[in-house]
LUMDOMAR-211745 format. One record per atom (N, C-alpha, C): x, y, z; residue in three letters. Coordinates in steps of 0.05 Angstrom, whole numbers, plus 5000, padded with zeros to 4 digits. Layout:
BEGIN
XYZAla;...
//
This chain:
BEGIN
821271325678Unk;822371205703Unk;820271025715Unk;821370735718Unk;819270665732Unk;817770665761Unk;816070665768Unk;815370685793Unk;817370425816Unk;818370565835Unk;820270405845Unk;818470365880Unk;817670185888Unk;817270095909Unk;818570165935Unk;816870165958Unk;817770385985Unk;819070165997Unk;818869895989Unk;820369706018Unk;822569626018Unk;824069586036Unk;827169556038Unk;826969236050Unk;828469016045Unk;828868736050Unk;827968816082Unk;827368586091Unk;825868506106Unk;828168546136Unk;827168626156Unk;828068766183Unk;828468986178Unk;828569166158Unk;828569456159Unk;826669516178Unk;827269856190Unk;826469976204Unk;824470096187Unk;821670156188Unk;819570226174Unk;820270586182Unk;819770686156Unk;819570966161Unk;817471056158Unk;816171266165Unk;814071376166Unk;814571606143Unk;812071526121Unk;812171736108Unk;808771796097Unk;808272006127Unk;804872016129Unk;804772286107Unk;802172256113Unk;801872616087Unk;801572776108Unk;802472996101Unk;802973346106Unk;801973336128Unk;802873526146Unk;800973676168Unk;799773896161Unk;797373926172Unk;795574126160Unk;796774386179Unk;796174676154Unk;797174866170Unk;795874886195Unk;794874886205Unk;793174966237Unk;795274756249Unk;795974566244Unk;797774546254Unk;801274636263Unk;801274906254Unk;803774996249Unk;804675156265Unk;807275276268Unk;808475356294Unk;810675346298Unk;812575576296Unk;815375466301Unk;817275676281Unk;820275596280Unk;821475616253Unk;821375496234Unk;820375246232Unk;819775046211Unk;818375076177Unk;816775356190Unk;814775376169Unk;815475606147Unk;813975546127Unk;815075826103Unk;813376026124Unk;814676316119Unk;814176616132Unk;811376726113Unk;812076656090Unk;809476696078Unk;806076656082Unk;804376656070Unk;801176556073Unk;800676356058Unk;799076216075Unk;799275886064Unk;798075856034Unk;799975696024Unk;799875705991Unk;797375415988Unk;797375365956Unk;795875155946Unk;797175005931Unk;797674835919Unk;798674645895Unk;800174865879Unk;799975025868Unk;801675215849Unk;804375325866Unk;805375125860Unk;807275245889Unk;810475155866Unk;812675285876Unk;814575285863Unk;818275215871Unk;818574885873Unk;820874765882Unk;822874785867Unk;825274855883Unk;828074845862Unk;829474615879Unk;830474515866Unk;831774245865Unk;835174285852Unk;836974225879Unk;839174275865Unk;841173995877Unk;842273855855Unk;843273645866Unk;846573705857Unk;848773575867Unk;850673585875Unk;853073475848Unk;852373315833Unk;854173195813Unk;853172975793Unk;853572915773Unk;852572665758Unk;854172465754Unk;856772505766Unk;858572275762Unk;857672025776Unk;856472055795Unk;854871755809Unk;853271775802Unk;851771485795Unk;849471495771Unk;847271535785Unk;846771585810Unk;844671545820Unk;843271875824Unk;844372045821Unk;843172335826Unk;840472325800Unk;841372275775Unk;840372365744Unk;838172135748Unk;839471905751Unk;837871695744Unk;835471625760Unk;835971575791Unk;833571555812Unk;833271805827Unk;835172005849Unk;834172255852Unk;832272425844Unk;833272565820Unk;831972695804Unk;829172645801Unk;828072485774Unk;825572385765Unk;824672275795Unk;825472075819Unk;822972095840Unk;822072235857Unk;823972505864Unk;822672715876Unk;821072935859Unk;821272895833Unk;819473095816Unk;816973005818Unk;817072695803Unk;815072505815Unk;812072515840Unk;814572515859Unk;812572525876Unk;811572835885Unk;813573015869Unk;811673365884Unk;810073295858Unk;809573255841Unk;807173255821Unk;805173125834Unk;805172865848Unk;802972675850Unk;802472855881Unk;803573055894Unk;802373185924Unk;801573405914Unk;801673505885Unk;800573765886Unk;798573735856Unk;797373495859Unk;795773465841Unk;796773505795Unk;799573535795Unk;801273625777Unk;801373935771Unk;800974045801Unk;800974405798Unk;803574455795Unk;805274335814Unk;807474535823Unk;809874495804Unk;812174715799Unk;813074725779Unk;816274635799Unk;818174485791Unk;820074415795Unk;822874545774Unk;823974685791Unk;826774785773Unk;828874665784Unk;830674555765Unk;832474385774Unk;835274475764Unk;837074435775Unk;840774495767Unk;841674325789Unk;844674195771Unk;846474015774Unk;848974175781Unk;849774205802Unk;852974325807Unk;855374125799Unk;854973925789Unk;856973835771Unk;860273775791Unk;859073765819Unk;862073695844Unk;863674015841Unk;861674265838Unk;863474565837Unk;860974625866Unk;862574785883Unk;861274845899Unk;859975195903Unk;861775265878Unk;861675595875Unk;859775605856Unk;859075355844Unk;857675395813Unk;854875265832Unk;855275135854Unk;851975075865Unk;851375315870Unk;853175505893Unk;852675765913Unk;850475975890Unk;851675945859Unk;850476145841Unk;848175995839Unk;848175755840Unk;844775625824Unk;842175665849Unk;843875725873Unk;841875835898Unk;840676095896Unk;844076195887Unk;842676495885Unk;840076605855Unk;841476425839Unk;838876435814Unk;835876335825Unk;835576075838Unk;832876005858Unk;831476175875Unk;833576325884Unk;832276615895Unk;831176805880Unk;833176905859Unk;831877035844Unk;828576995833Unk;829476695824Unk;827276575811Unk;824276525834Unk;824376635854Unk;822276665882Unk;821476335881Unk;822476125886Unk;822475925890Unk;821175955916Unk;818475785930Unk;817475675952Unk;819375555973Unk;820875345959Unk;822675195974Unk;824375135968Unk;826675035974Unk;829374955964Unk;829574595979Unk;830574425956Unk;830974215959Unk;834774225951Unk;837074115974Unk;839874175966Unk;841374005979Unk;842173905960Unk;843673685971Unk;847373745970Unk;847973885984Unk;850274035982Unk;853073835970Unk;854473975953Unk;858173985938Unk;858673945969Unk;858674165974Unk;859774206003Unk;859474376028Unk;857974146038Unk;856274236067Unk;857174456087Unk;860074496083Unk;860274766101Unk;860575056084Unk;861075026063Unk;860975166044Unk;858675346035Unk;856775166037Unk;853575226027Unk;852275386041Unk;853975386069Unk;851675576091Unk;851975806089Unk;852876016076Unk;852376286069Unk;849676306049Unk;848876116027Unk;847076056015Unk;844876026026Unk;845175806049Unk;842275776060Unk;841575986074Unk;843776096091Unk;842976316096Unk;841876526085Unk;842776586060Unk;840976766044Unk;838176706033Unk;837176366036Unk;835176366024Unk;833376396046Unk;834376336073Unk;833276366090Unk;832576676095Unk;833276896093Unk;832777146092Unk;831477186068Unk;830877116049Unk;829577096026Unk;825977026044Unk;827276776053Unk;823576716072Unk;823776436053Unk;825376316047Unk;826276076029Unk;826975866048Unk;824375616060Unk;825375406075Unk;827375196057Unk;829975066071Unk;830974936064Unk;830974706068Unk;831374496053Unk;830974176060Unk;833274086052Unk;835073976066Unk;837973896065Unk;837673606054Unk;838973516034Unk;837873216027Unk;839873146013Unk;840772876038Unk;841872676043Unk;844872786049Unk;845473116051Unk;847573146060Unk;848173326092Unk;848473246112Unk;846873546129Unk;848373846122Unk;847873986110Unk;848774286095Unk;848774386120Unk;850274546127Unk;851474836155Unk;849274966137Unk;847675146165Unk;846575436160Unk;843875326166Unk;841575536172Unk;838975506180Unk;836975386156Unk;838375076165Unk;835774866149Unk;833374816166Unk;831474776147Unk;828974776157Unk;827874476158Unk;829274356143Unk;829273966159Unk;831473896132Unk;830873606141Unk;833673356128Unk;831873056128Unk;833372996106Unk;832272716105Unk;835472646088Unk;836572346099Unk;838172126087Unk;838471916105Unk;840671766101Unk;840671536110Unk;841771546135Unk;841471366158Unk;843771326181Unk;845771236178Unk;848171476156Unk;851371486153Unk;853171296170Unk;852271356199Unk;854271176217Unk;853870866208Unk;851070776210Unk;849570546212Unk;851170456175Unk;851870576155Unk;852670586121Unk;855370406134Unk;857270586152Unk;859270466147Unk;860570306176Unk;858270286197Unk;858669966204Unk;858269756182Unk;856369806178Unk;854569536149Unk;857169516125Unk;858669646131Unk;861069626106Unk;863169396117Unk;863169546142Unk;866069496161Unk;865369206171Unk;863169186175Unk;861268826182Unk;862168626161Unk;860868726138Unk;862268586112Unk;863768486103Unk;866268666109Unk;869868636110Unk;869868456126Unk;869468426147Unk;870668346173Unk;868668076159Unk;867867976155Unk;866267706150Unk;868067646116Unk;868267786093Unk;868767656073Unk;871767516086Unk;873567716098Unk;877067626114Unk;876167486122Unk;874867316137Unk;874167166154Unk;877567076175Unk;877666896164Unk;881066936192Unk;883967026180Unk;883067106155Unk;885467296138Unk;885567546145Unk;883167686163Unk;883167986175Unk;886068076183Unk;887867936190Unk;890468106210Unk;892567906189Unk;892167756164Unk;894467716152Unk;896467946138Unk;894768136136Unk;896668356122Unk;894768606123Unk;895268826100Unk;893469036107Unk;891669046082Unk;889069256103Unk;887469366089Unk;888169606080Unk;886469746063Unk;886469986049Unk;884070146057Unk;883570426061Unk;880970446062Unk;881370666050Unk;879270666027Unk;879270906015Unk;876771046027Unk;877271206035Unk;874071406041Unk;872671686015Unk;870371696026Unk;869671986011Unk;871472206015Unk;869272436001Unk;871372656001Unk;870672786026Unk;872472866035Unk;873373166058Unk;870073266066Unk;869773416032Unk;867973606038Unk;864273566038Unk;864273286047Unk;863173096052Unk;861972956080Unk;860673156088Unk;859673016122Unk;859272806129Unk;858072616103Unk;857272356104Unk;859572196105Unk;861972236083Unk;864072106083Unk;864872096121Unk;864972306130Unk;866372326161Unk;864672116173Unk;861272176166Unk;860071896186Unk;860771626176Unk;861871606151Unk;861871266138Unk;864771236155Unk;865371286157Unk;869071286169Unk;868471206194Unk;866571376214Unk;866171396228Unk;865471096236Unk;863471106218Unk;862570716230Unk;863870476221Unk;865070546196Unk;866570306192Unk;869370346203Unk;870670496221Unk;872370436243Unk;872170396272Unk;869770456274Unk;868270336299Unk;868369996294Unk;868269826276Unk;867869586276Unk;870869556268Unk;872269646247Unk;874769476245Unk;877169596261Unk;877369746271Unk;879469846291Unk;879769576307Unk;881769556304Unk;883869356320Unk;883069036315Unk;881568956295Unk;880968796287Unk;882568746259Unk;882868886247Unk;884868946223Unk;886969176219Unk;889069106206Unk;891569316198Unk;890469466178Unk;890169756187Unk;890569896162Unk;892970056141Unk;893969916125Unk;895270026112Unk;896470296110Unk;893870326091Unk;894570586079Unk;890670746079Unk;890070966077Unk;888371056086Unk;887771366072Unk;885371496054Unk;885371696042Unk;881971756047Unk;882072076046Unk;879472146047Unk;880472296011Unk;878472185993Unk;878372105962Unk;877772495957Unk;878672565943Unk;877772815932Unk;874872715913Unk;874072925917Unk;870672955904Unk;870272715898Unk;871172475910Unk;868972145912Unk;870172075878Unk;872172135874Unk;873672135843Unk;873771815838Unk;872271635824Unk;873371355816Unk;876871465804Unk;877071585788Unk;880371585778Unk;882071765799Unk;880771875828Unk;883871905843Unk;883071705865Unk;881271495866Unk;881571155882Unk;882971115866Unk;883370995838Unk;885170855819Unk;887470915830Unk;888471115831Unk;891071295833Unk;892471265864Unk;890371285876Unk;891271175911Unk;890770885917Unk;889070785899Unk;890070515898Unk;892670345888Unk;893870515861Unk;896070385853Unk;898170445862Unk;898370635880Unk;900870835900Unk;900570615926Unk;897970495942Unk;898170325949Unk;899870025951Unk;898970025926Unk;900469765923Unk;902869715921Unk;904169995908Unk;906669975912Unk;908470005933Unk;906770185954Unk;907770245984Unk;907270035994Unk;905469865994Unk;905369676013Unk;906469336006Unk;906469365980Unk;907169125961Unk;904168925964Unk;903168865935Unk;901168715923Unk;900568465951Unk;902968275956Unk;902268085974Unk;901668145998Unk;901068456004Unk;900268506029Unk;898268606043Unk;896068706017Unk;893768836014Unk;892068476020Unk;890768626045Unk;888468356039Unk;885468426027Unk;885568666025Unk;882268756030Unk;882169096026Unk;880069126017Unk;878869486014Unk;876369546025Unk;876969766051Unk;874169826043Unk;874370086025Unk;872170086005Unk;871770325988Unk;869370466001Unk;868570746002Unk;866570836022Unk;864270855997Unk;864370735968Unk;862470755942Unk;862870615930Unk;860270575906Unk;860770405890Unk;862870455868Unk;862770765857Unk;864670905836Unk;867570795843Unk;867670875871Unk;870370925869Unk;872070535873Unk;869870365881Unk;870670105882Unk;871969965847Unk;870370135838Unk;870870075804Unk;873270195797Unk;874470415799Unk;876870535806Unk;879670285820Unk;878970275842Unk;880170075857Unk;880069845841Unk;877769675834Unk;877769465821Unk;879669405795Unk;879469615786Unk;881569705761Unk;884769625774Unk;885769795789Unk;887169765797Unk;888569435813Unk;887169425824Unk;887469145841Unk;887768935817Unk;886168975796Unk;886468655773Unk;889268795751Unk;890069035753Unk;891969045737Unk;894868925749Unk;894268915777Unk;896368775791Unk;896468465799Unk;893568435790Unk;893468135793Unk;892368035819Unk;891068265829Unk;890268125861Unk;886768155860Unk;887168025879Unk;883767885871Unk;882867865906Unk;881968155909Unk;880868215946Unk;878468245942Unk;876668235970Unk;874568405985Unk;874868645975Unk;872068815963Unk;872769095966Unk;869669115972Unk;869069345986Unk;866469395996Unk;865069715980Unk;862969695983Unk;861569945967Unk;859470135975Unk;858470205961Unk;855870375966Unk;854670515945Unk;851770445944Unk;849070595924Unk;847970465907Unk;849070155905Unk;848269975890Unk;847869995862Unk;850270095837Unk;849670215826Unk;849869865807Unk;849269955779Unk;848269705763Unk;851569625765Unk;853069665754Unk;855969605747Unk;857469525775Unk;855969575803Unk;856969425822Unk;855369235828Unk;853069205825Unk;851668995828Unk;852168745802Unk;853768835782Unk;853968615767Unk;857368505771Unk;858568735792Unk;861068595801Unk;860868485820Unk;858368485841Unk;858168285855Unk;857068005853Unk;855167925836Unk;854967785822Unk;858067645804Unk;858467675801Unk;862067595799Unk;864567545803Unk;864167715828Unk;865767685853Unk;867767845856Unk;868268025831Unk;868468195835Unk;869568415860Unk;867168465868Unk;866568765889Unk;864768405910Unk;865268525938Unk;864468325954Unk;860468475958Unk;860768715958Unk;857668745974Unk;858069095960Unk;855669125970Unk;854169355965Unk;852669545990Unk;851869696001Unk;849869856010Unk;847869966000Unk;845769805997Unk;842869875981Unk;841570055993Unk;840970335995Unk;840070565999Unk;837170535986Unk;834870525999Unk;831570605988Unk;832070885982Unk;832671015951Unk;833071295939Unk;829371285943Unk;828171115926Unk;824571195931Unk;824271295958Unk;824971235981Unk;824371286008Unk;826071536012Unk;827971596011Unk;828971866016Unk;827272085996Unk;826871975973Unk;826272195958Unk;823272275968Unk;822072085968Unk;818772105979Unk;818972315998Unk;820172296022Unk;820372456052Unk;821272656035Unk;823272716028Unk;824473006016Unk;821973225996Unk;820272985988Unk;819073225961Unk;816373245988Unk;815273066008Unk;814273166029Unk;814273396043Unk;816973386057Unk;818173606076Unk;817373836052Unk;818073896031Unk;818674106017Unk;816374236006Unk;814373986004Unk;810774165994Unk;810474276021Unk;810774076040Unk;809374136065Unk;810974416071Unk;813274506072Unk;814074786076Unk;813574926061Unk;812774956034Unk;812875116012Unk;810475206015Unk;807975046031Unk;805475116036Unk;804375266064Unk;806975286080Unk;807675366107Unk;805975186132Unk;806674966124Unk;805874736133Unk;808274596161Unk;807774516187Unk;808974406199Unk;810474116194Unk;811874046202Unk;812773736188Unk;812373496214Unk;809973596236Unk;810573436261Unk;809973146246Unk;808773076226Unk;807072866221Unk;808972636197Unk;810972796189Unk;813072726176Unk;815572616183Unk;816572886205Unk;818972776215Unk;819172756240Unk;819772476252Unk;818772346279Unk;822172386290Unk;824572506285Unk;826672476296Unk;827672836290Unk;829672836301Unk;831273106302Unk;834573006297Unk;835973276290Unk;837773206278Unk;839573516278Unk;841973496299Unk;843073826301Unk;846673796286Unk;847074076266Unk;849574036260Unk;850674266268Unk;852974406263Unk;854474636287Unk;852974906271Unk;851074916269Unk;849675166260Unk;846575226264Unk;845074906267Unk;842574786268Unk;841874636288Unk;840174626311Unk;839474476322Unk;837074426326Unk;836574186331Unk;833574066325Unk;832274046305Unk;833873956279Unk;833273906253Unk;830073776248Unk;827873776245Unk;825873596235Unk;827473426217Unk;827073136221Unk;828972946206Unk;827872696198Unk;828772526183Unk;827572266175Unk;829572206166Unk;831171916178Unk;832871776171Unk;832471426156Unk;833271476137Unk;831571136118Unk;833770996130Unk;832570756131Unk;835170546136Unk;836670406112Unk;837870176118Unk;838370236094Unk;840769816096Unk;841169746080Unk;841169406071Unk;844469396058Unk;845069126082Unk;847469026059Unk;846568946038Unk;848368936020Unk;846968815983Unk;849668605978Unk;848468315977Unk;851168195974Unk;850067975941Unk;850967785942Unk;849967665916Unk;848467545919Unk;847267335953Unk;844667315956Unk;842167435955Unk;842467695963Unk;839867845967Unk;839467965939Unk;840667965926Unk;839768185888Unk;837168095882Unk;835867905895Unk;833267945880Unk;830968035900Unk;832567985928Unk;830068065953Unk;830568465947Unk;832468535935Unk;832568855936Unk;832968975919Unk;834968975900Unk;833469245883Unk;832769025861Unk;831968915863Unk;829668695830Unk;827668835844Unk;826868695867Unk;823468775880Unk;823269005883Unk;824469175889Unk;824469485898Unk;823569625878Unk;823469465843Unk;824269615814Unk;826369805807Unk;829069775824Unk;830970015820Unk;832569815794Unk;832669565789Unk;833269475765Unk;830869255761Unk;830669125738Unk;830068875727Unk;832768675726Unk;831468455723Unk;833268235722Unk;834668315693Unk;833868365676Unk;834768415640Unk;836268615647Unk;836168895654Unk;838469045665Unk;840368835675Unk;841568765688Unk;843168625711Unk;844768515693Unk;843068275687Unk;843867945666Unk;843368035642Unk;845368225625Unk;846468175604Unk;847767975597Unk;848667985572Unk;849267725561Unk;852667625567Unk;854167835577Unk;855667795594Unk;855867795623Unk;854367765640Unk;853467595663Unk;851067525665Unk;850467295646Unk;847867175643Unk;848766895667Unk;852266815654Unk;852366575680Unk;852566665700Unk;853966885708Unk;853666925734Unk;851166965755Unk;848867085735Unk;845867175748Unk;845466785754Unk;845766615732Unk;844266275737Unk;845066195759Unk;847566315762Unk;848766145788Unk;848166275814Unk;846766525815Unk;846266655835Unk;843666605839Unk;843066505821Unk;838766485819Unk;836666735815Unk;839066955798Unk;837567215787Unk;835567245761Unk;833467235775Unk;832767245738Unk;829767315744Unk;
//
C-alpha cells in the first residue's frame, strides 16, 4: 500500500492529528480501566463490508499502518470483516473479547444494533472507537467525516450541474441504507440545500448501500416517472451511482448523478461524464486519528490532545471526536486530490480506455 498523504485540496479545514496524551494526563471515562500498557498492546479492528472498495483497499492496511509505526511494530492487530451481516459483526465482538483485545476499533453494519456489543466490551474494560459510523452504546471516542457537511457538498453539485434545468422535471434521490446514521446525515444535508429548489420524484433509503437494489429503484423509477422526466440523481455513493448509471444508459438518458468515496471506477466516470462529481474523503486522515484514539486508549491514555471536538448520540454524550473534512471531486480537481494525496496514480485512472478522456482533462 502506498503511503498516502495527510492533505486534502486546498481550504480544507486542518485537522489535528498530534501524538498521544501522556498518561498523567488522564482522567475521566475515556481511559482503558486497566494499568498503563507499552507498545505490546493488542487492537481488533472490525470493519463493516467489502462491497465498497474502500474498507479492504485504504481502511484496513492504513490503520494497521499507522498502529505499527505508534507502537514501534509491537502491537498486534486482529481484524474481521462483517461482510453488511450485523449478527455476524455482534459474534466477531464477542470473539475480540474473548481474544482480551486492549481496544476495539468498529465501524458498525448497524449502529443501533451494535450497542449491546459495545456494551459488553465495555464491561469487559474494552475502550471503543466508533469509526466513521457513530455506533449506540458507551463509545469511548469517534472519528469520520462531517456527514451533514457530505451531503450539502452533494446537494451544491446538483444544484450547479441543473443549472436552470433544476425545476424542469424530477430528481431521484437515492440515499443509503436505513441502518446507517450517516446515510440519515447525507439526506440530511443534501435536503437542506435542494428542498424547494428541485422536484423530487421519487426517493429511497437503498438497503445495505446495494449498487443492484439502486439499479432496481432506479429502473422502477423511470418507469413511474417516465425517462423524459428524470432530470438528475442524487446517489448518496459512488457504488450505488454505478448501479444507477447502468440503469439510466439502458434507457438512454444521459443526467447528473452525484457520489461518494471517490472510488477508481467513479473517478473514471467522471472524467467522462459519466457520474457528474464525487466526495473525496482523506481515508489517510480518518484512519491516522482512529489508530491514534485507539493506542492512546489501549495504553489508558487520555485523548485531550487528539480530539479537539465532542460528539453525543442517544446513548453517548460528549464523545472525544475528530471530524476530517472532506472535498468535492469533480473532473477539474483529479489531480489537485486523490493523484497528490497517492490514493491513485495517474496510470491507475488513464487506462487505455480513458487515456482521451484523462488528455482532455489534463490528468496525467
Amino acid at each position: 500500500m502506498r503511503s498516502a498523504a495527510l492533505a486534502v485540496a486546498a481550504g480544507a479545514m486542518a485537522v489535528s492529528l498530534a501524538a498521544c496524551g501522556s498518561a498523567k494526563e488522564s482522567g475521566g471515562d475515556n481511559e482503558s480501566a486497566g494499568a498503563a500498557k507499552g507498545d505490546d498492546i493488542k487492537v481488533g479492528l472490525l470493519l463493516p463490508e467489502n462491497k465498497t472498495a474502500r474498507y479492504e483497499k485504504f481502511d484496513k492496511p492504513l490503520i494497521e499502518k499507522k498502529i505499527k509505526e505508534l507502537t514501534s511494530g509491537k502491537a498486534d492487530v486482529l481484524y474481521s470483516n462483517a461482510r453488511q451481516d450485523a449478527n455476524l459483526q455482534a459474534q466477531q465482538v464477542d470473539t475480540m473479547i474473548t481474544s482480551k483485545v486492549d481496544v476495539l476499533i468498529v465501524d458498525a453494519v448497524d449502529a443501533k444494533a451494535i450497542q449491546n456489543s459495545v456494551q459488553k466490551a465495555k464491561e469487559a474494560d474494552i475502550p471503543v472507537v466508533a469509526y466513521d459510523r457513530l455506533a449506540e452504546g458507551p463509545i469511548s471516542a469517534y472519528t469520520s467525516f462531517d456527514n451533514v457537511t457530505v451531503g450539502k457538498t452533494q446537494g451544491e453539485a446538483l444544484l450547479e450541474a441543473l443549472g436552470d434545468k433544476a425545476k424542469d422535471g424530477d430528481i431521484v434521490m437515492m440515499n443509503g441504507s436505513a441502518t446507517d446514521p450517516n446515510a440519515a446525515q447525507f439526506k440530511e444535508g443534501a435536503l437542506s440545500v435542494l428542498k424547494g429548489k428541485v422536484n423530487i420524484g421519487r426517493q429511497f433509503d437503498t438497503k445495505e448501500w446495494s449498487p443492484d437494489n439502486a439499479n432496481a429503484n432506479m429502473e422502477s423509477s423511470i418507469s413511474a416517472l417516465g425517462k423524459n422526466k428524470i432530470v438528475g440523481v442524487y446517489s448518496a455513493n459512488d457504488g450505488m451511482a454505478g448501479g444507477i448509471i447502468t440503469a439510466l444508459k439502458a434507457a438512454g438518458l444521459d443526467v447528473p448523478v452525484t457520489g461518494q468515496d471517490a472510488e477508481l471506477s467513479a473517478v473514471q466516470r467522471i472524467l467522462t461524464g459519466e457520474q457528474f462529481m464525487s466526495v473525496y474523503k482523506s481515508y489517510p486522515q480518518e484512519a491516522d486519528v482512529a489508530a491514534e484514539m485507539a493506542v492512546a486508549l489501549a495504553k489508558g491514555e487520555k485523548l485531550d490532545s487528539i480530539a479537539k471536538d465532542k460528539v453525543s448520540s442517544g446513548s453517548a454524550k460528549d464523545v472525544p471526536s475528530v471530524l476530517v473534512p472532506v472535498v468535492s471531486l469533480t473532473k477539474e480537481n483529479i489531480s489537485d486530490t486523490v493523484i497528490k494525496d497517492g490514493i491513485y496514480t495517474a496510470a491507475e485512472i488513464c487506462t487505455a480506455k480513458y487515456k482521451s478522456a484523462c488528455d482532455e482533462a489534463g490528468v496525467k
